[in-house]
N, CA, C and O of each residue as an XYZ file, in Angstrom:
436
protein
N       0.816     -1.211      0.000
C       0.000      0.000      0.000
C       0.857      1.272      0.000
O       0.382      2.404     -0.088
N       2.355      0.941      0.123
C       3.147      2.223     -0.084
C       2.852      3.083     -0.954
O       2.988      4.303     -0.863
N       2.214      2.141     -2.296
C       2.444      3.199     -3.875
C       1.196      4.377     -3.868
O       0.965      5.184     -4.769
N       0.434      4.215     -2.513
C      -0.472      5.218     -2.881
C       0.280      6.727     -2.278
O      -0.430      7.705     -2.513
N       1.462      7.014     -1.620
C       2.121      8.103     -1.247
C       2.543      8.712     -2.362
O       2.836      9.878     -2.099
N       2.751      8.368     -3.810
C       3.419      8.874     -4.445
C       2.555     10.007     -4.909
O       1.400     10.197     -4.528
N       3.494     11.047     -6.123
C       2.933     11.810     -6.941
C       1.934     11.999     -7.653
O       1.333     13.036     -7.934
N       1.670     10.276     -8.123
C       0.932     10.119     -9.422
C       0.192      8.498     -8.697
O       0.719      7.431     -9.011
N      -0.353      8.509     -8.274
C      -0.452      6.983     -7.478
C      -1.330      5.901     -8.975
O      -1.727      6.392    -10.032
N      -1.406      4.595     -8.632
C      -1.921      4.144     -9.475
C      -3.035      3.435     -8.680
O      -4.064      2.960     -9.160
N      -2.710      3.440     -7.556
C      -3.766      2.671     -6.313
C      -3.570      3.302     -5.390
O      -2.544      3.729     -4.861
N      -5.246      3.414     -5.044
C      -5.857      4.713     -3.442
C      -6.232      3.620     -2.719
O      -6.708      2.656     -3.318
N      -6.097      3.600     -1.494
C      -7.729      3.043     -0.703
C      -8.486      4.026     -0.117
O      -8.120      5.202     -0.116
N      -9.558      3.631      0.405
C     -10.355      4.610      0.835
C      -9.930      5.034      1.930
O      -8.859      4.593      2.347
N     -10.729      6.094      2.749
C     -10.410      6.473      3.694
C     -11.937      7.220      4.748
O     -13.054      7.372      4.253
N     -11.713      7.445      5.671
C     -13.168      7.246      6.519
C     -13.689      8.819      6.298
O     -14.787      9.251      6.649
N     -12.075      9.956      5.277
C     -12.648     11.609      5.222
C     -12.215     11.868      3.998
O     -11.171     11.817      3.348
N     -13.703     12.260      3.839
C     -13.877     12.020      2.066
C     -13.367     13.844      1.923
O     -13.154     14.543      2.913
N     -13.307     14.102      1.164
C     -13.158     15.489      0.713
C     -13.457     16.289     -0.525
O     -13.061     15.927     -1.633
N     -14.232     17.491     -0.302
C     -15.051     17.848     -1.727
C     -14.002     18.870     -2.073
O     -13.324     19.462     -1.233
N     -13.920     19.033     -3.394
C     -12.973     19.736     -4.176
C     -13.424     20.508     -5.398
O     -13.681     19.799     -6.371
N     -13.564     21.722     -5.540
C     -13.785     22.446     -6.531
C     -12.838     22.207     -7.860
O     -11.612     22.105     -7.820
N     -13.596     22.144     -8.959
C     -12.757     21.740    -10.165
C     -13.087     23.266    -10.962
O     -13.748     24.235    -10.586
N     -12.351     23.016    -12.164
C     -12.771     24.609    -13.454
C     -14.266     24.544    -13.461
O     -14.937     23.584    -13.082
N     -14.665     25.565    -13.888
C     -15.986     25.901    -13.804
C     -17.175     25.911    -13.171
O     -18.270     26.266    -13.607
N     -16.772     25.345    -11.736
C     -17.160     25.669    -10.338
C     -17.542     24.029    -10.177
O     -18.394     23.745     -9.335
N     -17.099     23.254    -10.746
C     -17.657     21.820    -10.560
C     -17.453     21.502     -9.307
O     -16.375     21.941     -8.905
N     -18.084     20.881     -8.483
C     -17.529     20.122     -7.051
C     -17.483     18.847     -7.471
O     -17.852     18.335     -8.528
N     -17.000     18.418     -6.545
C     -16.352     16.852     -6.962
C     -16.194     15.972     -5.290
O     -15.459     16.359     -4.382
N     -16.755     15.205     -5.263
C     -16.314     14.267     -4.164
C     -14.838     13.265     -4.299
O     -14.705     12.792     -5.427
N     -13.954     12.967     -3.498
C     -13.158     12.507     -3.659
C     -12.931     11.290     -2.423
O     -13.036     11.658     -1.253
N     -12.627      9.882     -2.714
C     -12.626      9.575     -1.190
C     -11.395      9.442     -0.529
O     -11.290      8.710      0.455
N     -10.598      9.988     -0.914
C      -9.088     10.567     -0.194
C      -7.993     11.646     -1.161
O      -7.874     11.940     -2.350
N      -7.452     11.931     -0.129
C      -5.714     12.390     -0.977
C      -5.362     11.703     -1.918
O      -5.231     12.374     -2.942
N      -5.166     10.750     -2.022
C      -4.966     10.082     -2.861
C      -5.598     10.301     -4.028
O      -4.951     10.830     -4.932
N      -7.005      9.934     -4.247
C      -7.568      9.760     -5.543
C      -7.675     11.487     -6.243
O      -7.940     11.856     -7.387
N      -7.353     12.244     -5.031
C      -7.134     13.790     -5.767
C      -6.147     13.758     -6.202
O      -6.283     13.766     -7.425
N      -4.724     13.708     -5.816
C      -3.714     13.144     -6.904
C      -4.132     12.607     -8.089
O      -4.162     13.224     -9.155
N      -4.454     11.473     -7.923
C      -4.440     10.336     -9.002
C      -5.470     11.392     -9.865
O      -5.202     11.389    -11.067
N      -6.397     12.134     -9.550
C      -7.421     12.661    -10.471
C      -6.200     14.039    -11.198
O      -6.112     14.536    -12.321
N      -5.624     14.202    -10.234
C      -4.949     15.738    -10.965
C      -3.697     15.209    -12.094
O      -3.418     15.804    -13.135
N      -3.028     13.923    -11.584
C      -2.498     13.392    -12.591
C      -3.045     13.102    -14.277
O      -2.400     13.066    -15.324
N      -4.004     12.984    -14.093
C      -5.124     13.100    -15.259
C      -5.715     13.653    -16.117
O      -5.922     13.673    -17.331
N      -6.030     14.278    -14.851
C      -6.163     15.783    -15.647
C      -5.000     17.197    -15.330
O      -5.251     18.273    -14.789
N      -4.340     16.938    -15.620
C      -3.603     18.025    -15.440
C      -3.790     19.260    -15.565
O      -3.000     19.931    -14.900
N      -4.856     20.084    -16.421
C      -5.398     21.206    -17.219
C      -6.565     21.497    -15.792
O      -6.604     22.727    -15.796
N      -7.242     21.161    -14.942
C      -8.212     20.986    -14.106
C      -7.330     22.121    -12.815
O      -6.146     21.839    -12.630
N      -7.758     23.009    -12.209
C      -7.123     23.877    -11.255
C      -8.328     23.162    -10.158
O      -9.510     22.956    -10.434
N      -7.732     22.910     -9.050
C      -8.694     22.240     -7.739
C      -7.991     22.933     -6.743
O      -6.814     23.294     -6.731
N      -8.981     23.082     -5.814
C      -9.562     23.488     -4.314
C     -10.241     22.939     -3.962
O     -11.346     22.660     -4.428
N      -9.426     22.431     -2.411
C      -9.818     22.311     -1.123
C     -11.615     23.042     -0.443
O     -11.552     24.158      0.073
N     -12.847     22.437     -0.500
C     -13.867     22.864     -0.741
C     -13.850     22.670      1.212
O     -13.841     23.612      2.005
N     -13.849     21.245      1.552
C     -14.117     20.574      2.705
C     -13.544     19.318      3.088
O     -12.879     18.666      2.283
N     -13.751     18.938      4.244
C     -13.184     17.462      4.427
C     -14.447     16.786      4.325
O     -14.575     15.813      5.068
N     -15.098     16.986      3.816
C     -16.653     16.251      4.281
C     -17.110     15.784      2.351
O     -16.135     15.905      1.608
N     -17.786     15.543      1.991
C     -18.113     14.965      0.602
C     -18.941     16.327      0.622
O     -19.456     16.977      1.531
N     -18.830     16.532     -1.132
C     -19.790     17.740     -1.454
C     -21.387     17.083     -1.172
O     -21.511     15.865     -1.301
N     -22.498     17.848     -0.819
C     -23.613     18.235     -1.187
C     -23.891     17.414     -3.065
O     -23.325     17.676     -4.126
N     -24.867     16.519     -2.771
C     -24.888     15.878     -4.379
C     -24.107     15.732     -4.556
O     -23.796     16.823     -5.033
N     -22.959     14.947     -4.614
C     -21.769     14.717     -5.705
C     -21.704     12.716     -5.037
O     -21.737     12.233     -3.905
N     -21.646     12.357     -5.848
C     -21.235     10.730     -5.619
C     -19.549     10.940     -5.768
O     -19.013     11.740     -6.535
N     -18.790      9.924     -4.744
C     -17.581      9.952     -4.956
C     -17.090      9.578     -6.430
O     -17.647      8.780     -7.185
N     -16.009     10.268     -6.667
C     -15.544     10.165     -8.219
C     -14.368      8.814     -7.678
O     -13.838      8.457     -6.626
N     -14.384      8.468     -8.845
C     -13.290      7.078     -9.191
C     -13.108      6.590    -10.560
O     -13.750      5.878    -11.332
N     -11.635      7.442    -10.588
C     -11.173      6.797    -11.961
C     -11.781      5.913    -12.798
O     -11.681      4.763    -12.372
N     -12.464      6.020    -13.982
C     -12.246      4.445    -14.812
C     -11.602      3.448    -14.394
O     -12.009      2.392    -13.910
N     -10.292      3.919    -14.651
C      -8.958      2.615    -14.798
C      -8.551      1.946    -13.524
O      -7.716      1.043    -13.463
N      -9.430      2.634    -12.158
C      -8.647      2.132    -11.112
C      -9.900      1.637     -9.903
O     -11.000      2.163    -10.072
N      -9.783      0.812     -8.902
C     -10.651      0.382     -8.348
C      -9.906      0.779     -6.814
O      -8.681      0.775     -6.685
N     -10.953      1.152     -5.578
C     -10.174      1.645     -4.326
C      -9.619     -0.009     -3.870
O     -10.001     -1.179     -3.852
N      -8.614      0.738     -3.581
C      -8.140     -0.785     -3.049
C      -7.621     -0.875     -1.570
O      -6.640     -0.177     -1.316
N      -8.099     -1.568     -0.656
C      -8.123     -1.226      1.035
C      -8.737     -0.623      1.686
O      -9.930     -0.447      1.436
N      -8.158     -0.117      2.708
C      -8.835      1.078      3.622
C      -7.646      1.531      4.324
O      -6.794      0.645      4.398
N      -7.340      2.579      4.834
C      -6.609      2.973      5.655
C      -7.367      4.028      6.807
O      -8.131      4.902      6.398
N      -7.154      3.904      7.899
C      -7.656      5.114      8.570
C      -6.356      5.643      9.686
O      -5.561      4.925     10.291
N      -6.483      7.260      9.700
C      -5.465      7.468     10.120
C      -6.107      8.912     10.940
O      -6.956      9.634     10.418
N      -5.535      9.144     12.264
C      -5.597      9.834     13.168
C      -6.173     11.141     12.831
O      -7.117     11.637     13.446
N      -5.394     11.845     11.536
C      -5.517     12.970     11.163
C      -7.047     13.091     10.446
O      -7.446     14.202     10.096
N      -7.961     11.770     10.230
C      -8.774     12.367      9.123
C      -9.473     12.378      9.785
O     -10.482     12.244      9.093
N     -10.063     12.509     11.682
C     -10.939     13.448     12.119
C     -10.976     14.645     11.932
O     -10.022     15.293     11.501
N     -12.128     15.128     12.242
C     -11.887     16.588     12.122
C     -12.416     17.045     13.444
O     -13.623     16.935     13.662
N     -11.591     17.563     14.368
C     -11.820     17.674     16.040
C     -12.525     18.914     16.274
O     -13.042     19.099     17.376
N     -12.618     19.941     15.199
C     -12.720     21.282     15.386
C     -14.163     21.263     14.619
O     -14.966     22.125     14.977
N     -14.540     20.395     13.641
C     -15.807     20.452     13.484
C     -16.878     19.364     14.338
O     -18.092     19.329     14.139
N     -16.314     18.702     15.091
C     -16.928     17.527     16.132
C     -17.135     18.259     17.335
O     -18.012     17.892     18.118
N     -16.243     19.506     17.628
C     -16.442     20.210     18.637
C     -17.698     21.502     18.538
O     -18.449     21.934     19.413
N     -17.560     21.837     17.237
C     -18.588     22.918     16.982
C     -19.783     22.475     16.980
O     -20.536     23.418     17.222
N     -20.677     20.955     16.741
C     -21.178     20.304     16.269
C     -21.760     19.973     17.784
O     -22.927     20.193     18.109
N     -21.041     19.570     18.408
C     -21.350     19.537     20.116
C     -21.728     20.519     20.614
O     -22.750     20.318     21.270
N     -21.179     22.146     20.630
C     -21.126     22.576     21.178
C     -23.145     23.332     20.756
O     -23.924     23.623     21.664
N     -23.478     23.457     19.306
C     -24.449     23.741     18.578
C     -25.498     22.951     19.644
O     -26.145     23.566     20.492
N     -25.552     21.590     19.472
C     -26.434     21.221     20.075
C     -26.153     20.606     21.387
O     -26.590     19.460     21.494
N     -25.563     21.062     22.360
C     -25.545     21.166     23.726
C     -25.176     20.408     24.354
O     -25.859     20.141     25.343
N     -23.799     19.590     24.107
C     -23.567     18.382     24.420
C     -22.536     18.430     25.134
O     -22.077     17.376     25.575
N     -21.884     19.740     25.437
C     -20.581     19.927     25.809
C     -20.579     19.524     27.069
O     -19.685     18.769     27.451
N     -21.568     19.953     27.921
C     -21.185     19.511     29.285
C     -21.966     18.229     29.880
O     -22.077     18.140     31.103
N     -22.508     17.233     29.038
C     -23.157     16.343     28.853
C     -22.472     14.952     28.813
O     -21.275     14.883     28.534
N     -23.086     14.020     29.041
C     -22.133     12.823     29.430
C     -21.761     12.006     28.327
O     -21.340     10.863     28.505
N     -21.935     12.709     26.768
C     -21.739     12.200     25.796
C     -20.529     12.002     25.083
O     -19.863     12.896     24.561
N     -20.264     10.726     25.088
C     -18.708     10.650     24.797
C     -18.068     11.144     24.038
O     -16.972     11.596     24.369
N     -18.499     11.224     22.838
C     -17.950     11.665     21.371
C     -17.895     13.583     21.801
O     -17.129     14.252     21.108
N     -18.293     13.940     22.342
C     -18.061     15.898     22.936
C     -17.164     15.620     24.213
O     -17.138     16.692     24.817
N     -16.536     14.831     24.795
C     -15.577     15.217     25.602
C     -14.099     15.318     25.036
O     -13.676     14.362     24.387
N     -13.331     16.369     25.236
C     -12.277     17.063     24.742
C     -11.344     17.161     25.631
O     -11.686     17.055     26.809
N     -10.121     17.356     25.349
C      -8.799     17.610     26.384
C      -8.687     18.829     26.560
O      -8.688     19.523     25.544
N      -8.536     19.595     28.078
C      -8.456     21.077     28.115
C      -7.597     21.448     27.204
O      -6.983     20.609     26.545
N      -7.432     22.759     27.039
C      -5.972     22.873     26.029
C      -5.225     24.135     27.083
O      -5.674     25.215     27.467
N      -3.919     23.459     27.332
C      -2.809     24.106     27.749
C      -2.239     25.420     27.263
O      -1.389     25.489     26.375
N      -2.814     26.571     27.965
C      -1.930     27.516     27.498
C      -0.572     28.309     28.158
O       0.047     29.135     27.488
């Protein structure tokens, strides 16, 4: 599963934080990792993309190459997103509540 670090990968696996990405002409695009945004920009090279969200666009089915099928899974520490799990708690009132997923580490200043 090393070869999905590269530049140009030829194999992604999925991953549990999908991410929506603006393409030319305001297209959004679902992607289901770093990876397959590589592998898509390798492709298209002519295509200018932005970082939309970590979350899948609104309507968009994840995109996947023709030529390539996800292969694995990986999940990795970073693809929570702590700062929108916290806002999300805090919206609907969970912060001081015995709900596991809203308890947080003070932060040290």
């Amino acid at each position: 599963m090393t070869q999905y670090n590269g530049d140009c990968p030829s194999v992604c696996p999925s991953r549990d934080m999908m991410l929506c990405v603006r393409c030319n002409h305001g297209v959004f695009r679902t992607f289901m990792s770093t990876c397959h945004v590589k592998m898509f920009r390798c492709q298209h090279p002519e295509e200018k993309l932005s970082l939309v969200s970590r979350q899948p666009c609104i309507l968009s089915a994840p995109f996947l190459p023709e030529s390539s099928e996800t292969q694995g899974r990986v999940v990795e520490p970073s693809d929570e997103d702590v700062v929108l799990r916290y806002i999300r708690c805090k919206k609907y009132g969970r912060l001081e509540g015995g709900d596991m997923k809203c308890k947080f580490d003070e932060l040290q200043v």
